[in-house]
Structures are given as C-alpha cells and as structure tokens.
ROTOR-775959 format. One line per field, with one value per residue: residue in one letter; z, x, y of N, C-alpha, C in turn. Coordinates in Angstrom, 2 decimals. Example, Ala and Ser with C-alpha at 12.3 -4.5 7.8 and 13.67 -1.06 7.14 Angstrom:
! residues 2
type = (a  s)
nZ = (7.80  7.08)
nX = (13.19  12.85)
nY = (-5.69  -2.25)
caZ = (7.80  7.14)
caX = (12.30  13.67)
caY = (-4.50  -1.06)
cZ = (7.80  7.87)
cX = (13.20  12.90)
cY = (-3.30  0.03)
! end
This chain:
! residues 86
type = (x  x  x  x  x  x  x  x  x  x  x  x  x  x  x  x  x  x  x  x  x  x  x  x  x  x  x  x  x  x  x  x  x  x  x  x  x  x  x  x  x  x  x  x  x  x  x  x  x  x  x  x  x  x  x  x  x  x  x  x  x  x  x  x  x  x  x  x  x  x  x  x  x  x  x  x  x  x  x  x  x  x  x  x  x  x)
nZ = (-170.07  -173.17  -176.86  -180.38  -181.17  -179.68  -177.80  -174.90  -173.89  -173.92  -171.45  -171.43  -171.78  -169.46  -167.62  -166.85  -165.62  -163.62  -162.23  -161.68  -160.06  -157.59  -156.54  -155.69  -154.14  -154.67  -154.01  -155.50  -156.49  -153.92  -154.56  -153.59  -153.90  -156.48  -156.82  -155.34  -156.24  -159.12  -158.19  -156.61  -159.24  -160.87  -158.53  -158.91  -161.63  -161.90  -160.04  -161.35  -163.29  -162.36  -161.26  -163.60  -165.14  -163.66  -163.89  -166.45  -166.31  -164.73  -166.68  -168.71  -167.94  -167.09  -169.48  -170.79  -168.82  -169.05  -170.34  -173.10  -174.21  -175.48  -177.53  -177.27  -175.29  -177.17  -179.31  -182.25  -183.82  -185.40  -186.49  -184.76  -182.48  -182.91  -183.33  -180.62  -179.20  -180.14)
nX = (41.28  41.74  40.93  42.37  40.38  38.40  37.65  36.53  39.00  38.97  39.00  41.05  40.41  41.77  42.51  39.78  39.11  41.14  40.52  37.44  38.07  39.47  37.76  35.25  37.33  38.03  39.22  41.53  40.38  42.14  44.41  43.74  41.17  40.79  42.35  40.94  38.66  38.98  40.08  37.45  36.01  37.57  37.13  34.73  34.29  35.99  34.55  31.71  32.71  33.62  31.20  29.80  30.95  30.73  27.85  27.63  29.13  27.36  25.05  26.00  26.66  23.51  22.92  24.58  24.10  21.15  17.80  17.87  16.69  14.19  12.84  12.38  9.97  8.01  8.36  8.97  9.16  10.70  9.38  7.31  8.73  10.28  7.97  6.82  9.10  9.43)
nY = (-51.88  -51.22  -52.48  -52.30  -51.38  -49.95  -51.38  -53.39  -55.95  -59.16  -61.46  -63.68  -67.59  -69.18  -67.31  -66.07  -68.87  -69.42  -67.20  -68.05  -70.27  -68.55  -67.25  -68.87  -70.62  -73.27  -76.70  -79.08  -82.64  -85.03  -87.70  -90.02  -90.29  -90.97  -93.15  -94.81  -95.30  -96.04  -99.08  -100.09  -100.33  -102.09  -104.43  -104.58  -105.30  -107.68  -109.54  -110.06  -111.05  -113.46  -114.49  -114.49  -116.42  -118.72  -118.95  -119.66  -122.06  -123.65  -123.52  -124.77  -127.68  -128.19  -128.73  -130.38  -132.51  -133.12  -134.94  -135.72  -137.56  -137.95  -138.53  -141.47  -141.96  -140.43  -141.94  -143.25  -141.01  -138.17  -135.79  -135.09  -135.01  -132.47  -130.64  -130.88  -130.31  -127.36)
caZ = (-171.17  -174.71  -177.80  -180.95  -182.06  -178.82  -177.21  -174.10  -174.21  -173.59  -170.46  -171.45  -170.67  -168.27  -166.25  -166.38  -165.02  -162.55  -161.44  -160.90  -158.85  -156.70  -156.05  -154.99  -153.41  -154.69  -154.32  -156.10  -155.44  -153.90  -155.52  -153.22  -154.25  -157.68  -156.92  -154.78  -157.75  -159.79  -157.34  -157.05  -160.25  -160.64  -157.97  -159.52  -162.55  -161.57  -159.35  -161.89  -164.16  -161.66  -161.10  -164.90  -165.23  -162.44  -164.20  -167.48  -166.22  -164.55  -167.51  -169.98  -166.80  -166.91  -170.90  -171.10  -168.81  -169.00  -170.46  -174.56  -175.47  -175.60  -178.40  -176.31  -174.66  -177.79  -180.37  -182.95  -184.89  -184.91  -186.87  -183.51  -181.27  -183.36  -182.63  -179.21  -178.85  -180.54)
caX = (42.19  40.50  42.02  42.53  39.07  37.77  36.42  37.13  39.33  38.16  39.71  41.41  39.92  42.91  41.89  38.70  39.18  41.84  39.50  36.63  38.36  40.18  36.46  34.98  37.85  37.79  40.51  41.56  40.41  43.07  44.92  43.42  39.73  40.70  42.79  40.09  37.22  39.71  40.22  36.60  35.55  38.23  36.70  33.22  34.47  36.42  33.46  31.00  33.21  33.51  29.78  29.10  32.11  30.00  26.52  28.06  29.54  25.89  24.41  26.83  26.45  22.66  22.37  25.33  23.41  19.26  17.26  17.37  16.17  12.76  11.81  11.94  9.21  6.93  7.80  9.97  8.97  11.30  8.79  6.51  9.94  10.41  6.79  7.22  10.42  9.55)
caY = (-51.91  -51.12  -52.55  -50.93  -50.77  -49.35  -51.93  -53.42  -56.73  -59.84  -62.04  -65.37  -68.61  -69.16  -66.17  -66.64  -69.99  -69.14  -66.28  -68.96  -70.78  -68.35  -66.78  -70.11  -71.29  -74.96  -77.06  -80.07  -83.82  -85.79  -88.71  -91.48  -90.89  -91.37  -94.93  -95.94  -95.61  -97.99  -100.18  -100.35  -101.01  -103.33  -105.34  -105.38  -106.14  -109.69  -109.97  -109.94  -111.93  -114.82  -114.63  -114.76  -117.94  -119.74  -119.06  -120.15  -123.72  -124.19  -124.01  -126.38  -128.69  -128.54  -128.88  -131.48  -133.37  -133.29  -135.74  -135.68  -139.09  -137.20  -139.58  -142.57  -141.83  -140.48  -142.54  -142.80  -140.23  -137.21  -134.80  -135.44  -134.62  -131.58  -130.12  -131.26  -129.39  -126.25)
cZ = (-172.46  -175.89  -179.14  -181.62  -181.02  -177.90  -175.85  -174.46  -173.50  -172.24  -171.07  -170.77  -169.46  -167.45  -166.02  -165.31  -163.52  -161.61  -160.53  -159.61  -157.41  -155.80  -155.47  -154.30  -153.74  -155.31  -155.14  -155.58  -155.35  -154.87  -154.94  -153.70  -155.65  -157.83  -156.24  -155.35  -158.78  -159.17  -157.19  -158.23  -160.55  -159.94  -158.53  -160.67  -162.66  -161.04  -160.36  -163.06  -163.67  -161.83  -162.36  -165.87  -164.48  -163.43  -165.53  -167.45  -165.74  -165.63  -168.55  -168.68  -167.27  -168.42  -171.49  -169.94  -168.18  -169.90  -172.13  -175.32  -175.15  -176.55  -178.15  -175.96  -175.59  -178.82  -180.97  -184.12  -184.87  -185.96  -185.40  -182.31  -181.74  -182.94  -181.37  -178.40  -178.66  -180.06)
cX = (41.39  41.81  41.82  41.13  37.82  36.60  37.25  37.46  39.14  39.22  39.51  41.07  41.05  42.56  40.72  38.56  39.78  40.87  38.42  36.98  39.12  38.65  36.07  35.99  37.98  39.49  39.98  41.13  41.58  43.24  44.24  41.95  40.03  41.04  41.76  38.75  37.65  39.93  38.53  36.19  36.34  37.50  35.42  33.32  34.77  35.20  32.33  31.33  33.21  32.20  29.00  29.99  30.72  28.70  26.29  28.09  28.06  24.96  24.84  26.31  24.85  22.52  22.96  24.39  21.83  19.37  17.20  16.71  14.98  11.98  11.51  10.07  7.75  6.84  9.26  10.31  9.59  10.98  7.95  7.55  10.15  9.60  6.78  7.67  10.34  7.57)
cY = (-52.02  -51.51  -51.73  -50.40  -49.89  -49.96  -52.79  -55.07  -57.65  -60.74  -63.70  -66.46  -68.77  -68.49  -66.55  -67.86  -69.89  -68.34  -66.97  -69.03  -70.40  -67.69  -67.97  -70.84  -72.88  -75.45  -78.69  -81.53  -84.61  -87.40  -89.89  -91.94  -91.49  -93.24  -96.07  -96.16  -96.52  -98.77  -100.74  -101.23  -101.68  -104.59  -105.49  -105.39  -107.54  -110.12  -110.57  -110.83  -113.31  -115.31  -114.97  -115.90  -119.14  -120.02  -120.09  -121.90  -124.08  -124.59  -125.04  -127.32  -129.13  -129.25  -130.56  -132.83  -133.79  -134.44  -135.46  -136.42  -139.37  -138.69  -141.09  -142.89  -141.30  -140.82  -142.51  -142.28  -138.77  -135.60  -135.05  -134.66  -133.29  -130.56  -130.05  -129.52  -127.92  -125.84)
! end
C-alpha cells in the first residue's frame, strides 16, 4: 500500500506489536505470579521491619543501661572524661 507521496506506509505500533507477538507466540504471565511477588515482598518487608524494631530496642537497652559514671573512676575532672570519651 503506497501513500500519496509514493512511498510505502509505515505499520502501526499496534501491528507491529500484535505481529511480534503472534510470530513468537508469547503468551501472557498469569495473575498468581504477580500476587505471589507482593505477597513476597510484603513478607520481607514486615520481616525486616521486625528485625530492625528488635535491633533498635537492643540498642536503647544497651545505652540506657552501660556504665556512664566514667568519671568515678578517673577523677573528677570532666575535661579528662571528655578526652577519654572522644
């Protein structure tokens, strides 16, 4: 089919496309892989959220209760505890 300038006319992505896929044959992926890749990541998201809840309270736990009364022990000079510290 030539259009009016004598050239031959070009095939619509649509066809094209359609064409692809009737040449290769490829069908569509079903609906369950898709629910079962969100369901997935769903689960290693909470997962990963629990796991980073847990890590969280471990550490307030450890901080709320270590040993701070550092300067006890070197004085009671808290330019000395500072150095120390840092």
């Amino acid at each position: 089919m030539l259009t009016k300038d004598r050239q031959p006319a070009k095939k619509s992505l649509s066809g094209e496309v359609l064409e692809k896929i009737q040449q290769e044959k490829i069908k569509p992926k079903p609906k369950w892989e898709f629910t079962l890749k969100n369901i997935i990541l769903g689960a290693v998201f909470s997962l990963s959220v629990i796991i980073g809840s847990l890590i969280s309270s471990v550490l307030i736990y450890m901080l709320v209760n270590s040993d701070w009364d550092l300067h006890h022990y070197i004085g009671h000079s808290l330019l000395k505890l500072f150095f120390i510290i840092y």
